[in-house]
C-alpha positions in Angstrom: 20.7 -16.0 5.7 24.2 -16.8 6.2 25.9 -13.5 5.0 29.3 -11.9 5.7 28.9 -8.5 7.9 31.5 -6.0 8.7 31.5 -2.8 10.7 32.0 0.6 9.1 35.2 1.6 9.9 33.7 5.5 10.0 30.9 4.8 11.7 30.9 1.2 13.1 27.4 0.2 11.7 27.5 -3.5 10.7 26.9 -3.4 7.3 27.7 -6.5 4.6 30.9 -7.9 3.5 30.2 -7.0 -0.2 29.0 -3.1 0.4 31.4 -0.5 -0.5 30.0 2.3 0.6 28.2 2.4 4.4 24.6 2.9 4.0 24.2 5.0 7.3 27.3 7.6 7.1 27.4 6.9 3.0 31.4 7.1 3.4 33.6 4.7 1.1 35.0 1.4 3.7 37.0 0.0 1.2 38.6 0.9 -2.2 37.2 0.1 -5.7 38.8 -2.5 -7.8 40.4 -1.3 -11.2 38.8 -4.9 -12.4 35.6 -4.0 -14.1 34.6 -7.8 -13.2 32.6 -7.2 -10.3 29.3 -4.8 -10.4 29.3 -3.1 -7.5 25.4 -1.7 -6.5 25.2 1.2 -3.9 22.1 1.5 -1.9 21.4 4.8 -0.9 18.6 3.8 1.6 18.5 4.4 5.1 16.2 1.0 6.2 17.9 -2.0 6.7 15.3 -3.6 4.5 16.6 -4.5 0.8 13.3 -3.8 -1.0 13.2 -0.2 -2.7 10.0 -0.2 -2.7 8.7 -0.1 0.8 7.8 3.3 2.1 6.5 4.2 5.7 2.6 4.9 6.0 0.9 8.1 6.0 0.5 8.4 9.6 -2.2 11.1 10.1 -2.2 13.8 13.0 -5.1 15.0 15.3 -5.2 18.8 15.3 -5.0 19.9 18.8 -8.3 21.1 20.4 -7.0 24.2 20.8 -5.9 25.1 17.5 -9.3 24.2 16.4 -11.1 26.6 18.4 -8.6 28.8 17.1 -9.2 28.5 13.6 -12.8 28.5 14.3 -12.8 32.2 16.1 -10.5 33.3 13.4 -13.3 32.2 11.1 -16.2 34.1 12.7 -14.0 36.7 13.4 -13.2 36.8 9.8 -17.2 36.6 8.9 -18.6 38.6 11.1 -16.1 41.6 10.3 -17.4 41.1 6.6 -20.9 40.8 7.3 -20.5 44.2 9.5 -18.2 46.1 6.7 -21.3 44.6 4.4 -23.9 46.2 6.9 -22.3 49.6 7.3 -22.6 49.9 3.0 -26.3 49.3 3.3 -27.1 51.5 6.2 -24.5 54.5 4.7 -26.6 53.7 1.4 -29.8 53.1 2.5 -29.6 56.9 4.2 -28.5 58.3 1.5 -31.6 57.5 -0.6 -34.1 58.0 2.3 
């Protein structure tokens, strides 16, 4: 656990000695080598965790109380303005024949 940090000379975040470009502002801090010696591997990911394959939970949200009673009138609003377009055919129909 004994790495070599440095600071982002854009941003100042410490970031490791062997990074080349700074994970939070993604700017270069230092130039490439011509060599092709070393491999240099960029990580694009914001966490300061190395594994790519961590991901933040799901976290589900509570619909406020009052959007629910919204949805709901809309709903019987909705229905009822059916079932009373529904009712007016009938009756209109069920003159006609009577």
């Amino acid at each position: 656990m004994n790495e070599k940090k440095k600071y982002c000379k854009h941003c100042g975040e410490l970031i490791d000695d062997d990074c080349v470009v700074c994970p939070k502002c993604g700017k270069q801090v230092e130039q490439l080598e011509s060599s092709r010696d070393r491999d240099i591997i960029i990580n694009n990911s914001t966490s300061s965790s190395a594994s790519a394959s961590s991901s933040t939970p799901y976290i589900k949200r509570k619909m406020p109380w009052y959007l629910s009673w919204l949805w709901i009138f809309i709903l019987g609003i909705f229905t009822g303005g059916i079932y009373w377009i529904v009712g007016i055919v009938m009756r209109v129909n069920w003159k006609s024949h009577n």
